[in-house]
RODO-2510 file (C-alpha; in nm, 4 decimals, decimal comma):
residues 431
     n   res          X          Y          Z
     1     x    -2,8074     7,0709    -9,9404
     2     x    -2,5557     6,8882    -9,6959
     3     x    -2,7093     7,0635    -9,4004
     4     x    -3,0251     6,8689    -9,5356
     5     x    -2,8551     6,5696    -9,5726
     6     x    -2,7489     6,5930    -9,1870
     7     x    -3,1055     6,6037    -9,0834
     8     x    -3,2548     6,3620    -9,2746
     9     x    -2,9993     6,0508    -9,1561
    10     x    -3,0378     6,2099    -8,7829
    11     x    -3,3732     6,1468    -8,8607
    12     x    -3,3347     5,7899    -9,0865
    13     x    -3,1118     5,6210    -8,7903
    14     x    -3,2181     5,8539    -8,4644
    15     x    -2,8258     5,9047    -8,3850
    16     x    -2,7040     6,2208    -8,3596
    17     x    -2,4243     6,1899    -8,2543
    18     x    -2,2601     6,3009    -8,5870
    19     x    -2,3160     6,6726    -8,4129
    20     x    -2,1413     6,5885    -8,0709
    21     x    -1,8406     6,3696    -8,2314
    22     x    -1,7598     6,6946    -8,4779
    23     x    -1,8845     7,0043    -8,3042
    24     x    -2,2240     7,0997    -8,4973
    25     x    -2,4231     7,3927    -8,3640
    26     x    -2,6831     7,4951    -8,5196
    27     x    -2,4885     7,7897    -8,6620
    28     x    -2,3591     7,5331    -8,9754
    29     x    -2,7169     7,4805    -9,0091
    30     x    -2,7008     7,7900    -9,1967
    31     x    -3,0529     7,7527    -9,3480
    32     x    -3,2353     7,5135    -9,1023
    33     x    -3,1019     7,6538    -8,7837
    34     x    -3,4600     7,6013    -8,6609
    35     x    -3,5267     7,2833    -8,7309
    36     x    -3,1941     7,1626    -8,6231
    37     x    -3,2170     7,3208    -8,2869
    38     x    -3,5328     7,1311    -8,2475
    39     x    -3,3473     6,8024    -8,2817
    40     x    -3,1594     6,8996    -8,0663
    41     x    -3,3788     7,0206    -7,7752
    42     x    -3,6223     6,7084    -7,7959
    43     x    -3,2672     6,4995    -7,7662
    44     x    -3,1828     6,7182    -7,4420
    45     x    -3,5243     6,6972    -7,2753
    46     x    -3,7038     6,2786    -7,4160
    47     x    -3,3308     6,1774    -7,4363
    48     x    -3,3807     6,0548    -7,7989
    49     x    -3,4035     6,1792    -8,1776
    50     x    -3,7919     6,2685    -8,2531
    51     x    -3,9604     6,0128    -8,5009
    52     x    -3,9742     6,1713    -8,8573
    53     x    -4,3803     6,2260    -8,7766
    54     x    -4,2849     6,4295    -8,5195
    55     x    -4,0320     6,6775    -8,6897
    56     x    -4,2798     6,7036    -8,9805
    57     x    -4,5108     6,7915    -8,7788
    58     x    -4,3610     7,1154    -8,7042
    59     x    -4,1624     7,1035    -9,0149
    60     x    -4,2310     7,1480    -9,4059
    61     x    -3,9542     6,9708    -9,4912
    62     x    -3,8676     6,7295    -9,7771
    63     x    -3,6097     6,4606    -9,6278
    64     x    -3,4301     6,2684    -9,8457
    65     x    -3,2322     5,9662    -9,8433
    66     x    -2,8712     5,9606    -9,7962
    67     x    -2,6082     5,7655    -9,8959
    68     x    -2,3089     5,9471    -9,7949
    69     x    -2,0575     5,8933    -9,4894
    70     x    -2,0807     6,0836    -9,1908
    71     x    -1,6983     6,1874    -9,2742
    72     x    -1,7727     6,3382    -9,6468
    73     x    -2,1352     6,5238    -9,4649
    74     x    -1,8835     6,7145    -9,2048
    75     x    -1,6157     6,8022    -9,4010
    76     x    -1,8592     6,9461    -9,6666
    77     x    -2,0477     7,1296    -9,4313
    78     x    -1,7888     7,2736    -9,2621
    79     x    -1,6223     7,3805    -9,5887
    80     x    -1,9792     7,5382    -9,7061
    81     x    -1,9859     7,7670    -9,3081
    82     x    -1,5986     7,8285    -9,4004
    83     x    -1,7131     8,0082    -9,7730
    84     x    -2,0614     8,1580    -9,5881
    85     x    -1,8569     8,3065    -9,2912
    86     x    -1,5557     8,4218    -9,5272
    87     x    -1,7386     8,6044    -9,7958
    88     x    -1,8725     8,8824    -9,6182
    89     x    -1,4992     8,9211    -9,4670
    90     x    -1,3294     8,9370    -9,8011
    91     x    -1,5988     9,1898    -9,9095
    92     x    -1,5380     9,4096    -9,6265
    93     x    -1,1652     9,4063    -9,6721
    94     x    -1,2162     9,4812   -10,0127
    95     x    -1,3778     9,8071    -9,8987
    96     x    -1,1298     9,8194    -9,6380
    97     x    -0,8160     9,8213    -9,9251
    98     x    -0,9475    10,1054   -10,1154
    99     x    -0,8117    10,3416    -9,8647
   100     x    -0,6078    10,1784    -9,6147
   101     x    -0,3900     9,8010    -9,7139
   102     x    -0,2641     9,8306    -9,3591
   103     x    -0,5714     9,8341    -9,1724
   104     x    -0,7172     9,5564    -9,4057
   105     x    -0,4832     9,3067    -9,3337
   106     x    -0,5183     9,3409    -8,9583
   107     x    -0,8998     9,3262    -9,0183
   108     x    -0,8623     9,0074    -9,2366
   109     x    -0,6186     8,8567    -8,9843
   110     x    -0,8006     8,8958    -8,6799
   111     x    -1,1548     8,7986    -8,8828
   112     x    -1,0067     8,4822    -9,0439
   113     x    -0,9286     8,3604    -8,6328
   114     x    -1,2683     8,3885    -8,5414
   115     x    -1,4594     8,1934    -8,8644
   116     x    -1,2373     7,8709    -8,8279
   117     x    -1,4601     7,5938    -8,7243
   118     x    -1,4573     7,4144    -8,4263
   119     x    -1,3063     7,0746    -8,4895
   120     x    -1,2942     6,8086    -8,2203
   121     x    -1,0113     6,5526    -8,1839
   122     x    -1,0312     6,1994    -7,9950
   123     x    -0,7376     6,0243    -7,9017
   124     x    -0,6472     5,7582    -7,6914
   125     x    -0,4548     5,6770    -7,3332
   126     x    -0,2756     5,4033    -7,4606
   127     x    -0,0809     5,4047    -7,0790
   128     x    -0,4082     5,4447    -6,9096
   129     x    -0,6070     5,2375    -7,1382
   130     x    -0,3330     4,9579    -7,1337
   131     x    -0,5142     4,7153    -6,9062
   132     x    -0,7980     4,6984    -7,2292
   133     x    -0,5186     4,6383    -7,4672
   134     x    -0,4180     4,2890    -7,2478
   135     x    -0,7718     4,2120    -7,1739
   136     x    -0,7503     4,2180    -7,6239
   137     x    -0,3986     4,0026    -7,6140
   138     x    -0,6096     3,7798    -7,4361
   139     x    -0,8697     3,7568    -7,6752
   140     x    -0,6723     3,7039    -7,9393
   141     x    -0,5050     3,4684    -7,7874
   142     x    -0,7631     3,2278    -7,6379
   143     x    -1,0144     3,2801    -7,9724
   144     x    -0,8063     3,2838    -8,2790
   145     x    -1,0844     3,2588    -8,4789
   146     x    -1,2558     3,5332    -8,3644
   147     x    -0,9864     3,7832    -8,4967
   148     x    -0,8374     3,6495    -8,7948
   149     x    -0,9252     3,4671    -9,1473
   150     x    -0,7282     3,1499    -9,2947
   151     x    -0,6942     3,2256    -9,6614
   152     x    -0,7444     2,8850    -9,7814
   153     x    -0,3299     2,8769    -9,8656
   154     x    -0,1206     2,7367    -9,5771
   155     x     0,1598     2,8535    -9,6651
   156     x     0,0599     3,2097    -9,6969
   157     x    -0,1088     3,1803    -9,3545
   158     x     0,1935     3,0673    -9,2159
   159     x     0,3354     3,3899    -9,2805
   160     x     0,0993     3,6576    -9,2830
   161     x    -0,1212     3,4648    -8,9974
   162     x    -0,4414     3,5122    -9,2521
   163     x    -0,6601     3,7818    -9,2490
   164     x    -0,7060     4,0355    -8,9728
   165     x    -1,0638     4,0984    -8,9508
   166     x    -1,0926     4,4429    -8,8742
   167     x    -0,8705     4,7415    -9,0023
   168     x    -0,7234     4,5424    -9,3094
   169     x    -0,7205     4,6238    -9,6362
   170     x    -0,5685     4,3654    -9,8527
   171     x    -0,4542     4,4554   -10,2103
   172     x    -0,3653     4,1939   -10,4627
   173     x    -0,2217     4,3496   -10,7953
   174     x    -0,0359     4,2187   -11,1013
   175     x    -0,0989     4,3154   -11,4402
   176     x    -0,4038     4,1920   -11,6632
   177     x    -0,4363     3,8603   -11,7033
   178     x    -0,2119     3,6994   -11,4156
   179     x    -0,4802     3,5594   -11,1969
   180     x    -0,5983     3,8481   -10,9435
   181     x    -0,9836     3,7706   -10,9810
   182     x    -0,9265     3,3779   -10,9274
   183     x    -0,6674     3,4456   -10,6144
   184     x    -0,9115     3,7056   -10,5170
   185     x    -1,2513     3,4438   -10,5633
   186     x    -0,9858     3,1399   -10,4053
   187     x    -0,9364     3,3481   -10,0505
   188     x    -1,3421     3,4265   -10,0790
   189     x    -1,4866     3,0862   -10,1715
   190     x    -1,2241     2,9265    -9,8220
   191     x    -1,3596     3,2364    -9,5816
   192     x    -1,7126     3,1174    -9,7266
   193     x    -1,6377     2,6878    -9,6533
   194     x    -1,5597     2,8059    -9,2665
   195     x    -1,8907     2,9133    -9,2109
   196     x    -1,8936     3,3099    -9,3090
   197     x    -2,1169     3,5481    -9,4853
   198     x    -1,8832     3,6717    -9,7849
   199     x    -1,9937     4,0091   -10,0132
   200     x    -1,8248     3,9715   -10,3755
   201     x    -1,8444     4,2744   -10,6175
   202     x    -1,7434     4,1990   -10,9586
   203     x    -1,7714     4,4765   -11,2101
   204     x    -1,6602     4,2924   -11,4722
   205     x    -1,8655     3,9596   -11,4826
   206     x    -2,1757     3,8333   -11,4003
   207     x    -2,3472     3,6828   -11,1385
   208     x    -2,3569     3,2928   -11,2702
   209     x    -1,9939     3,3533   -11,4044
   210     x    -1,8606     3,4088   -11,0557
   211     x    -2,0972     3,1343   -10,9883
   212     x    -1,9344     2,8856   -11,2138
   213     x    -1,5774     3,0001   -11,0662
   214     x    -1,7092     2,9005   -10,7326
   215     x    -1,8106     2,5910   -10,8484
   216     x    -1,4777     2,5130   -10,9950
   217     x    -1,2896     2,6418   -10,6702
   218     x    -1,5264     2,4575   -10,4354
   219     x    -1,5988     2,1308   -10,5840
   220     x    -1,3084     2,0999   -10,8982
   221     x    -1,5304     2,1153   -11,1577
   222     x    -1,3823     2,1669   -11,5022
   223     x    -1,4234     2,5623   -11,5203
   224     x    -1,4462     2,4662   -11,9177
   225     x    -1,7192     2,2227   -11,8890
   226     x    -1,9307     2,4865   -11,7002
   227     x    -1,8856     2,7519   -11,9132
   228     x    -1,9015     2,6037   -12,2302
   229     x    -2,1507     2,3337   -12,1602
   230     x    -1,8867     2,0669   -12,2699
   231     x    -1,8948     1,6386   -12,0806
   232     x    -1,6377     1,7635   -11,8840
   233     x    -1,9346     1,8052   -11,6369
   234     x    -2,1750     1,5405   -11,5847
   235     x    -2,5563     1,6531   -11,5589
   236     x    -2,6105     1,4411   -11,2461
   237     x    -2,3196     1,5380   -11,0817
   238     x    -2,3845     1,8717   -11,0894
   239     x    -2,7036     1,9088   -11,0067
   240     x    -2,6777     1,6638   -10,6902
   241     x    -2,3575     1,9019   -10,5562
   242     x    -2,6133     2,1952   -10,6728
   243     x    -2,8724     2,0879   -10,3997
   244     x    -2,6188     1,9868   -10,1410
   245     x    -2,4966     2,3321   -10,1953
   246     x    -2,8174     2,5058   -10,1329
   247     x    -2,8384     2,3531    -9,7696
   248     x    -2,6183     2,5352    -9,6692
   249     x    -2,6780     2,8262    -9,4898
   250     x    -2,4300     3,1177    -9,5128
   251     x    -2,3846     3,3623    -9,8175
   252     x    -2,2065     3,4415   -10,1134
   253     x    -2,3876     3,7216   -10,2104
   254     x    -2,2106     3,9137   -10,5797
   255     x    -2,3359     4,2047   -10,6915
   256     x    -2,2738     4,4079   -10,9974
   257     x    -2,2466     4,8014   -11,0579
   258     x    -2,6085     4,8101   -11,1699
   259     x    -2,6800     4,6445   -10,8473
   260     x    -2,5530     4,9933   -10,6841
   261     x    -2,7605     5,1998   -10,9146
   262     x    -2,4475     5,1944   -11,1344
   263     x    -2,2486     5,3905   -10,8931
   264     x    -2,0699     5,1994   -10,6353
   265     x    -1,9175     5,4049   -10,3572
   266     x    -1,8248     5,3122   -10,0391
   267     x    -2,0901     5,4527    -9,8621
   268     x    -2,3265     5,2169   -10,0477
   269     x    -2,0827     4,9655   -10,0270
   270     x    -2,1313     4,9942    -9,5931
   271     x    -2,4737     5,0110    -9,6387
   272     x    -2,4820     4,6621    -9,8274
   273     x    -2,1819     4,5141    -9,5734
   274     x    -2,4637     4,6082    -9,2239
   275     x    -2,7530     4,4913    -9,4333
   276     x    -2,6564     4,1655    -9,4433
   277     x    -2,4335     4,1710    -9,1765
   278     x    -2,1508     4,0390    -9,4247
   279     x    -1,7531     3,9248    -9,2474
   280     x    -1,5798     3,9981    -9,5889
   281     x    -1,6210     4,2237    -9,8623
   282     x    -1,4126     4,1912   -10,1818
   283     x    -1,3710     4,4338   -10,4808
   284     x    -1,2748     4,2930   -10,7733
   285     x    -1,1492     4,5953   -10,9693
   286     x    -1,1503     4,9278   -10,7110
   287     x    -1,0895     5,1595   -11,0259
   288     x    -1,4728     5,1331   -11,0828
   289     x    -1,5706     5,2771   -10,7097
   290     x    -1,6997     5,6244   -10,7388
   291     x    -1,4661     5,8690   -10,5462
   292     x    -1,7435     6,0486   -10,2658
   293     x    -1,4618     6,3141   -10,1975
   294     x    -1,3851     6,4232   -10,5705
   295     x    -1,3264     6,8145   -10,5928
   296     x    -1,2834     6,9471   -10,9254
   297     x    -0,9402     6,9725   -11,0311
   298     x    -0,8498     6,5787   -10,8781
   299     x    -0,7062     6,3755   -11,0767
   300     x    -0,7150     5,9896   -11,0678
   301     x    -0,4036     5,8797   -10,8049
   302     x    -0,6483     6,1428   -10,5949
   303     x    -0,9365     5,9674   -10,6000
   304     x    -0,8057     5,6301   -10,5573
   305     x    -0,5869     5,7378   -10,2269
   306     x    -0,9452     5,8356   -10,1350
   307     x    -1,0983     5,5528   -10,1592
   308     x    -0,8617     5,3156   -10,0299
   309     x    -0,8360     5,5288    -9,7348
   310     x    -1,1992     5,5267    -9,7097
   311     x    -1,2203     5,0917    -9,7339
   312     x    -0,9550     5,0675    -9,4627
   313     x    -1,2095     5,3030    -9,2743
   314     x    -1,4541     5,1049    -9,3198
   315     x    -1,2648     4,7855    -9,2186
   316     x    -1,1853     4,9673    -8,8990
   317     x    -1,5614     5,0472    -8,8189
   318     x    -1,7117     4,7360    -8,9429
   319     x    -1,4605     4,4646    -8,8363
   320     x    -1,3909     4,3111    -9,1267
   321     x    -1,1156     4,2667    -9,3466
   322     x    -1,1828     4,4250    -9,7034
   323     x    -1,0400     4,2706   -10,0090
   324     x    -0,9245     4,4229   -10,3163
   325     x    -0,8424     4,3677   -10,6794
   326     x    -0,5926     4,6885   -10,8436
   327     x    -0,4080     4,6479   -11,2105
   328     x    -0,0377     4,6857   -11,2469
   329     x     0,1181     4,9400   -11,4667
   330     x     0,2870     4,8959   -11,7791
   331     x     0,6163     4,8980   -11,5914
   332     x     0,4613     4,6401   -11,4014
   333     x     0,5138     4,4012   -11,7137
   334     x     0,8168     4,1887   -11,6348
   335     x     1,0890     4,2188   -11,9174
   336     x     1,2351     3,8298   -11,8656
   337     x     1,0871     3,5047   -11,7249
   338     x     1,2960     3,5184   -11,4489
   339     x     1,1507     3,8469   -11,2863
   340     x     0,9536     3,8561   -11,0022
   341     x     0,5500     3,9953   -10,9459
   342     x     0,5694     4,3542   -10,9733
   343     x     0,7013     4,6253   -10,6783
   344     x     0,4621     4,8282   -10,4837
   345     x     0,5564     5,1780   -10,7099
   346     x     0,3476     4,9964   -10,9908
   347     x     0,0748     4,9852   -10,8577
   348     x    -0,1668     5,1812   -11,1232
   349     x    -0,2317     5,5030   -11,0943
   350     x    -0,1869     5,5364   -10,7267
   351     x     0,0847     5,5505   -10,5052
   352     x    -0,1133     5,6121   -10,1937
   353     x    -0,3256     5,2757   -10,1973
   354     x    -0,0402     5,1213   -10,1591
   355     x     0,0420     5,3479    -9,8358
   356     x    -0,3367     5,2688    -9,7311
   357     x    -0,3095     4,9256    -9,7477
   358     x    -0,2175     4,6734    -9,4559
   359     x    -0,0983     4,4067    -9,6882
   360     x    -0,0263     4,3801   -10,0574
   361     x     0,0493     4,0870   -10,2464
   362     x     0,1748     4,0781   -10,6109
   363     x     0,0993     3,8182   -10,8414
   364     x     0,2980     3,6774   -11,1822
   365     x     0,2190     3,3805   -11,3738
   366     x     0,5725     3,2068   -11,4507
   367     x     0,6465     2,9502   -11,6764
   368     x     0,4349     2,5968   -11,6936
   369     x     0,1822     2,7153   -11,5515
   370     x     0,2861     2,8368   -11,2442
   371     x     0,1957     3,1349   -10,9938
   372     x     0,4067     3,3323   -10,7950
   373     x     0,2733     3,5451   -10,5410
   374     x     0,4770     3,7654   -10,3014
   375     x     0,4539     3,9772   -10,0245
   376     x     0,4968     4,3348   -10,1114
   377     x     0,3371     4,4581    -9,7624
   378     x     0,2435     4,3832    -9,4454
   379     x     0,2276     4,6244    -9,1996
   380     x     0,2418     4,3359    -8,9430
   381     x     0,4820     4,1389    -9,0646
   382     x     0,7827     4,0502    -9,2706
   383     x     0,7556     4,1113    -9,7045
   384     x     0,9534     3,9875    -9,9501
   385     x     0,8398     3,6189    -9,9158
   386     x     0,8209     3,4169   -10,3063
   387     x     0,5589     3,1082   -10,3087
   388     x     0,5644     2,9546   -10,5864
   389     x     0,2265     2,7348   -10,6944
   390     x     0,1194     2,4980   -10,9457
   391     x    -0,2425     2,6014   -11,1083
   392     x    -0,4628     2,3879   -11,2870
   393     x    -0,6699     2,6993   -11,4192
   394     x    -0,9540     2,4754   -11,5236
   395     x    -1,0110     2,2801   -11,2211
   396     x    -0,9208     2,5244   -10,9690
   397     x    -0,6719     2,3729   -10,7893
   398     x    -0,2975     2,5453   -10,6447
   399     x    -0,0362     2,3178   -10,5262
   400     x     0,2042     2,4523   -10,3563
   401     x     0,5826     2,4204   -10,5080
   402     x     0,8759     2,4233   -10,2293
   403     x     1,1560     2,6700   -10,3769
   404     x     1,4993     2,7760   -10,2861
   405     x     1,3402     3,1075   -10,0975
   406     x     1,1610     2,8704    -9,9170
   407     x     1,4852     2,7233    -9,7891
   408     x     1,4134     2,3999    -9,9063
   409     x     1,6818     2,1473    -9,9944
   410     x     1,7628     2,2026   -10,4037
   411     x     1,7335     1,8312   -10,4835
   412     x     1,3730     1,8234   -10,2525
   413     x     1,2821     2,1479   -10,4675
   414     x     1,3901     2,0023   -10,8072
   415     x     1,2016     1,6410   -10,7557
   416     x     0,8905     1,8193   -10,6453
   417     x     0,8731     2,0179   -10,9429
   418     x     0,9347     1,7536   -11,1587
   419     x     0,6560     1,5763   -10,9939
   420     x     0,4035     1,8464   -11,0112
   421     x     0,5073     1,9354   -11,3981
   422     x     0,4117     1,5492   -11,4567
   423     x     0,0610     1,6139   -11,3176
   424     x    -0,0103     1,9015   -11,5723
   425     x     0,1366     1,8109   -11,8698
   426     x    -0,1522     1,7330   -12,0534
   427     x    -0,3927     1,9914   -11,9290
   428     x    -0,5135     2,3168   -12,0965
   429     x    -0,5366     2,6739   -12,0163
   430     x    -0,8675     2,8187   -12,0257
   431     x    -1,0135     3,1533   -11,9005
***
């Protein structure tokens, strides 16, 4: 079926070069080495992939449509020529034992050499490439904005130098109901008010929920008095910033499991990121992504080291950052109100997102209303940072609370707290 699969997204996208890059010959084509070698000859001699009217005209073939990643397509069909090569080896030295163990070894030895595929490996001249690594420093440094995010928090940008876009895979995780989906929608509504193209998949809520969020986040409107219908909201205010809103012209596009078919992998995931050419793509809950590399016998801190390894792939090929939501453990629950956001080991159910990720920040709501987050991560930077905000949940606003980690004075810290406390007294927690 794989070898199938190959052919048909030569065919879908006319690039082939998923059999140059890992090594293909026809002979992994175990069943359609003739259609496969004529690929490959109409590539050598028109210098292109033939048009699926072509192939089917010499072929009775049904393509299909596929979903997969080139990565999960060649390690599959490599491991199906590994099993069709091996079995008739294992038979013969089957034979082979009956009358001599000696001689079957040797024979399995020496056969085993010969059936191991044929696996390229790239690297790179980082000495003789160095001149493109300045040409990059230059880049970077002459168009900021061309290689990083702001986050919409100063004070987190100040020390993480906002989002990388391209190979980074940020992970914010805290146990339930600490805030993760609003930090999460906060970071994606700012990237969205500079001008970019933002993809948002909630699993857990709809479409006009998120909405309302956004609303709250982007304008301050009572989160309450959207949701519940309630004056907090006032009809002609809304629907005035409603058609102001729809001038503009980039997207916030959320989509839901059922959106995917209910089955969101990261495969479809790319697909959706190039289709409309999105700069961000968060994942608010990565424990409902489908695992494409699941063998029997995995268990679930498999799986999720899979996938996370697969999103920082496709950061890397896609340049853009990729955002993600992940649940604390139960020893993630802090024991006194004077414990921090939770360590890195609690993250649930997988120790190697963790290891995947280029940044993770942990979240804890503290007393009065406020939010701590802190840097767990940062593969570019320094962790163990506290900041310390105050969050009016139902307007959507953070203000940001100077502390003694922050090296502030105490009596600077102390009167801005009381000041901020003053603010919220009379407000109300909602969602």
């Amino acid at each position: 079926m794989v070898a199938l699969q190959i052919i048909s997204k030569i065919l879908a996208t006319k690039d082939a070069s998923i059999l140059e890059k890992n090594n293909l010959t026809k002979d992994y084509f175990v069943e359609y080495q003739d259609e496969i070698q004529f690929i490959i000859d109409h590539i050598h001699q028109y210098n292109h992939v033939p048009d699926k009217a072509t192939f089917l005209s010499k072929f009775d073939l049904d393509l299909v449509d596929v979903e997969e990643s080139d990565r999960y397509l060649v390690e599959t069909i490599r491991e199906e020529y590994l099993y069709y090569k091996a079995v008739p080896v294992i038979q013969k030295a089957a034979e082979l034992l009956k009358t001599d163990a000696n001689e079957a070894a040797q024979y399995m030895v020496n056969a085993l050499k010969e059936i191991q595929p044929n696996c390229s490996v790239s690297a790179t001249d980082i000495v003789a490439d160095a001149d493109l690594r300045y040409q990059q420093f230059l880049e970077r440094k002459e168009h900021q904005d061309d290689w990083f995010f702001t986050t919409g928090f100063p004070e987190l940008d100040e020390i993480i130098h906002g989002l990388q876009r391209g190979e980074e895979l940020l992970v914010i995780f805290a146990r339930i109901n600490q805030g993760k989906s609003w930090i999460l929608e906060k970071i994606c509504v700012h990237i969205w008010e500079i001008g970019f193209d933002v993809g948002y998949v909630s699993p857990e809520m709809g479409a006009n929920s998120i909405g309302y969020r956004f609303d709250t986040l982007h304008n301050n409107f009572s989160n309450k008095g959207l949701m519940w219908g309630k004056n907090e909201v006032q009809n002609d205010d809304y629907k005035n910033y409603i058609d102001e809103l729809k001038e503009r012209k980039n997207k916030f596009l959320v989509a839901t499991p059922q959106d995917f078919g209910n089955e969101v992998t990261v495969s479809k995931l790319k697909n959706w990121v190039k289709q409309f050419n999105l700069h961000l793509l968060a994942i608010d809950g990565v424990t409902y992504i489908t695992d494409e590399r699941y063998k029997r016998g995995d268990n679930k801190t498999t799986s999720l080291t899979n996938i996370s390894e697969d999103l920082m792939a496709l950061s890397v090929e896609l340049k853009i950052p990729v955002l993600i939501v992940v649940q604390a453990n139960r020893g993630g629950v802090a024991q006194d109100e004077n414990d921090g956001a939770p360590d890195l080991d609690k993250i649930k159910d997988s120790d190697g997102m963790g290891a995947n990720a280029s940044k993770v920040i942990a979240l804890r709501q503290m007393n009065d209303g406020v939010l701590r987050l802190e840097g767990k991560k940062d593969r570019w930077g320094r962790v163990g940072w506290k900041l310390n905000y105050q969050w009016d949940i139902d307007t959507g606003t953070f203000t940001f609370i100077p502390s003694e980690d922050d090296a502030q004075p105490r009596q600077k810290t102390e009167k801005k707290v009381r000041e901020v406390k003053k603010q919220y007294n009379d407000k109300e927690d909602v969602f």
